[in-house]
C-alpha positions in Angstrom: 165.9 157.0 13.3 162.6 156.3 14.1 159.1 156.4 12.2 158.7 160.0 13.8 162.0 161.2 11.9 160.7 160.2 8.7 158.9 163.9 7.6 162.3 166.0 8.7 164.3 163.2 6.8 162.2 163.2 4.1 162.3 167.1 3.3 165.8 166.8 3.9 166.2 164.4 0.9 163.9 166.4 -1.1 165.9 169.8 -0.7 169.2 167.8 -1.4 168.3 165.6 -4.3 166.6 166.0 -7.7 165.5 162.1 -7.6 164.9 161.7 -4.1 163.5 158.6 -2.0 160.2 158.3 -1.3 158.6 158.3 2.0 157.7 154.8 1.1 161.4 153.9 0.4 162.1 155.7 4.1 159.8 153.3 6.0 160.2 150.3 3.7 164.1 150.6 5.1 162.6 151.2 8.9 160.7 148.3 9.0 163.1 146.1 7.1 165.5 147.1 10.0 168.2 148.8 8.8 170.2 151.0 10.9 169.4 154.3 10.4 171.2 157.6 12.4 169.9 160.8 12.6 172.1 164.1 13.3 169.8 166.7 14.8 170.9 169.7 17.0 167.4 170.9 17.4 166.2 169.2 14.2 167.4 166.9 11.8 170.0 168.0 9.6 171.6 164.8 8.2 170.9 161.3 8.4 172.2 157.7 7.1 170.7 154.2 6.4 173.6 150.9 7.3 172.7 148.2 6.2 175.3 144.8 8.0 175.4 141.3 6.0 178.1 138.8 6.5 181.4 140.5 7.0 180.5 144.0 5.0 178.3 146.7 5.7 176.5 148.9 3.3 175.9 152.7 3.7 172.8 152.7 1.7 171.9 156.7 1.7 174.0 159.1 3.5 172.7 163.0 3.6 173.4 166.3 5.0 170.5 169.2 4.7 172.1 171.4 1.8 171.8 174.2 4.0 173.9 172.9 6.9 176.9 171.1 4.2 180.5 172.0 4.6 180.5 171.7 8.8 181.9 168.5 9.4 178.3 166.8 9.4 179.1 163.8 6.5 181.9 163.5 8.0 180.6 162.6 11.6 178.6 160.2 9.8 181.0 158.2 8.2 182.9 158.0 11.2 179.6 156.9 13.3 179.1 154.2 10.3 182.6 153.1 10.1 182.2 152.5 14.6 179.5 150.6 13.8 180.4 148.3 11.5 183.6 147.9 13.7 181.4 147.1 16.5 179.8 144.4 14.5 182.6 142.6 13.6 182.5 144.1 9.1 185.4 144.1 7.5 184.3 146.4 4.4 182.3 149.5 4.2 180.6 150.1 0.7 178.7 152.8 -0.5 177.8 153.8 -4.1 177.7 157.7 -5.2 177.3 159.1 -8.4 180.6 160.6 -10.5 179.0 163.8 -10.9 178.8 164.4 -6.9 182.4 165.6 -6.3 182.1 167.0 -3.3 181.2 163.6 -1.7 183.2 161.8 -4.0 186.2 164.1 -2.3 184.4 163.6 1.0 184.7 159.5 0.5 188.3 159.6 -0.8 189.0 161.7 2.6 187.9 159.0 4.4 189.7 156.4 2.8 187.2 154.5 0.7 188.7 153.6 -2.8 186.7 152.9 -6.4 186.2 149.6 -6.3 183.8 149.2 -9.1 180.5 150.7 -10.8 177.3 150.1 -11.5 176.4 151.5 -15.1 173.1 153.3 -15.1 172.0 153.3 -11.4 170.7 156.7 -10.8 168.1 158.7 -13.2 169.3 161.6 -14.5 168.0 165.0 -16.7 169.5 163.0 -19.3 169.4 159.8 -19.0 170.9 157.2 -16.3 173.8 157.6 -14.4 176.6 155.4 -13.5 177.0 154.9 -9.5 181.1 154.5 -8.6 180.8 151.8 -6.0 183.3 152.7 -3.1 184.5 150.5 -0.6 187.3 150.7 2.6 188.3 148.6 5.1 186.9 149.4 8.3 
Protein backbone atom coordinates (compact mmCIF):
# COMPACT_ATOMS: atom_id res chain seq x y z
CA UNK A 1 0.00 0.00 0.00
CA UNK A 2 1.18 3.26 -0.74
CA UNK A 3 0.06 6.93 0.19
CA UNK A 4 -1.88 6.89 -3.28
CA UNK A 5 -4.01 3.76 -2.03
CA UNK A 6 -5.14 5.60 0.87
CA UNK A 7 -8.69 7.24 -0.83
CA UNK A 8 -9.81 3.57 -2.49
CA UNK A 9 -8.83 2.08 1.01
CA UNK A 10 -10.39 4.51 2.87
CA UNK A 11 -13.95 4.25 1.07
CA UNK A 12 -13.49 0.73 1.30
CA UNK A 13 -13.35 0.93 5.19
CA UNK A 14 -16.13 3.25 5.20
CA UNK A 15 -18.62 1.04 3.08
CA UNK A 16 -17.57 -1.99 5.37
CA UNK A 17 -17.58 -0.54 8.82
CA UNK A 18 -19.98 1.52 11.01
CA UNK A 19 -16.78 2.85 13.14
CA UNK A 20 -14.30 2.99 10.48
CA UNK A 21 -10.54 4.34 10.58
CA UNK A 22 -9.76 7.54 9.76
CA UNK A 23 -7.67 8.66 6.89
CA UNK A 24 -5.46 9.93 9.55
CA UNK A 25 -5.24 6.43 11.28
CA UNK A 26 -4.48 5.11 7.34
CA UNK A 27 -1.34 7.34 7.02
CA UNK A 28 -0.32 7.41 10.69
CA UNK A 29 0.18 3.36 9.97
CA UNK A 30 2.03 4.24 6.40
CA UNK A 31 4.40 6.37 7.81
CA UNK A 32 4.94 4.38 10.98
CA UNK A 33 5.85 1.56 8.52
CA UNK A 34 3.68 -1.06 8.77
CA UNK A 35 3.19 -3.48 6.10
CA UNK A 36 0.36 -2.81 4.37
CA UNK A 37 -1.14 -5.15 1.07
CA UNK A 38 -3.54 -4.10 -1.22
CA UNK A 39 -5.74 -6.62 -3.46
CA UNK A 40 -6.82 -4.70 -6.53
CA UNK A 41 -7.92 -6.25 -9.88
CA UNK A 42 -8.44 -2.94 -11.46
CA UNK A 43 -9.08 -1.17 -8.16
CA UNK A 44 -8.79 -1.90 -4.68
CA UNK A 45 -11.06 -4.24 -3.29
CA UNK A 46 -9.38 -5.45 0.02
CA UNK A 47 -6.54 -4.52 1.92
CA UNK A 48 -4.48 -5.39 5.29
CA UNK A 49 -2.07 -3.57 7.77
CA UNK A 50 0.97 -6.38 9.51
CA UNK A 51 2.45 -5.16 11.90
CA UNK A 52 6.18 -7.70 12.90
CA UNK A 53 7.68 -7.35 16.62
CA UNK A 54 9.91 -9.87 18.13
CA UNK A 55 8.77 -13.33 17.17
CA UNK A 56 4.84 -12.37 16.47
CA UNK A 57 3.18 -10.51 14.02
CA UNK A 58 0.05 -8.57 14.21
CA UNK A 59 -2.69 -8.30 11.54
CA UNK A 60 -3.86 -4.93 12.61
CA UNK A 61 -6.98 -4.37 10.03
CA UNK A 62 -7.78 -6.77 7.53
CA UNK A 63 -10.84 -5.83 4.88
CA UNK A 64 -12.57 -6.93 1.89
CA UNK A 65 -14.98 -4.22 -0.02
CA UNK A 66 -18.53 -5.57 1.09
CA UNK A 67 -19.38 -5.71 -2.35
CA UNK A 68 -16.61 -8.15 -3.54
CA UNK A 69 -16.97 -10.56 0.14
CA UNK A 70 -17.55 -14.23 -0.27
CA UNK A 71 -14.79 -14.84 -3.32
CA UNK A 72 -11.85 -16.00 -1.62
CA UNK A 73 -10.46 -12.38 -1.13
CA UNK A 74 -9.85 -12.54 3.03
CA UNK A 75 -8.79 -15.54 2.49
CA UNK A 76 -5.89 -14.62 0.03
CA UNK A 77 -4.92 -12.24 2.60
CA UNK A 78 -4.47 -14.33 5.43
CA UNK A 79 -2.52 -16.57 3.46
CA UNK A 80 -0.22 -13.47 2.01
CA UNK A 81 0.02 -12.38 5.95
CA UNK A 82 0.72 -15.80 7.31
CA UNK A 83 3.97 -15.91 4.04
CA UNK A 84 5.01 -13.02 5.49
CA UNK A 85 5.40 -13.43 8.72
CA UNK A 86 6.98 -16.88 7.78
CA UNK A 87 9.36 -15.02 5.75
CA UNK A 88 10.36 -13.03 8.71
CA UNK A 89 11.15 -15.55 10.93
CA UNK A 90 7.15 -14.95 13.53
CA UNK A 91 6.20 -17.63 15.18
CA UNK A 92 2.43 -16.25 16.08
CA UNK A 93 -0.04 -14.40 14.08
CA UNK A 94 -2.61 -12.34 16.12
CA UNK A 95 -5.46 -10.45 15.18
CA UNK A 96 -8.38 -9.15 17.22
CA UNK A 97 -12.16 -9.21 15.65
CA UNK A 98 -15.18 -8.47 17.25
CA UNK A 99 -17.77 -11.57 18.48
CA UNK A 100 -20.51 -10.20 16.60
CA UNK A 101 -18.58 -10.51 13.13
CA UNK A 102 -19.18 -14.22 12.44
CA UNK A 103 -18.48 -14.49 9.27
CA UNK A 104 -14.80 -13.50 9.93
CA UNK A 105 -14.77 -15.10 13.05
CA UNK A 106 -15.69 -18.44 10.77
CA UNK A 107 -13.25 -17.08 8.27
CA UNK A 108 -10.23 -16.98 11.18
CA UNK A 109 -11.31 -20.37 12.67
CA UNK A 110 -10.83 -21.65 8.88
CA UNK A 111 -7.54 -20.72 8.92
CA UNK A 112 -6.53 -22.04 12.05
CA UNK A 113 -6.25 -19.17 14.47
CA UNK A 114 -7.80 -20.14 17.95
CA UNK A 115 -9.32 -17.63 20.83
CA UNK A 116 -6.65 -16.93 22.80
CA UNK A 117 -8.00 -14.16 24.81
CA UNK A 118 -10.09 -10.79 24.80
CA UNK A 119 -9.95 -7.43 25.14
CA UNK A 120 -13.29 -6.18 27.01
CA UNK A 121 -14.58 -3.06 25.39
CA UNK A 122 -12.32 -2.41 22.42
CA UNK A 123 -14.62 -1.50 19.66
CA UNK A 124 -17.57 1.29 19.96
CA UNK A 125 -20.74 0.02 19.36
CA UNK A 126 -24.64 1.41 18.82
CA UNK A 127 -24.72 0.37 22.26
CA UNK A 128 -22.02 0.72 23.98
CA UNK A 129 -18.36 -0.98 23.69
CA UNK A 130 -17.61 -4.09 22.36
CA UNK A 131 -15.34 -6.85 23.44
CA UNK A 132 -12.52 -7.76 20.65
CA UNK A 133 -11.76 -11.87 20.83
CA UNK A 134 -8.04 -11.78 20.37
CA UNK A 135 -7.07 -14.72 17.98
CA UNK A 136 -3.88 -16.05 17.50
CA UNK A 137 -2.09 -19.31 15.24
CA UNK A 138 1.04 -20.48 14.72
CA UNK A 139 2.43 -19.58 11.55
Amino acid sequence: MRGADVPAVLAIERRAYDYPWSERIFRDCLAAGYTGLVYADGRPEAYLFLDFGVGEAHILNLVVDPGRQRRGLGGLLLETALERARGRGMETLFLEVRPSNGPACRLYQRYGFNEVGRRPGYYPGASGREDALIMARVV
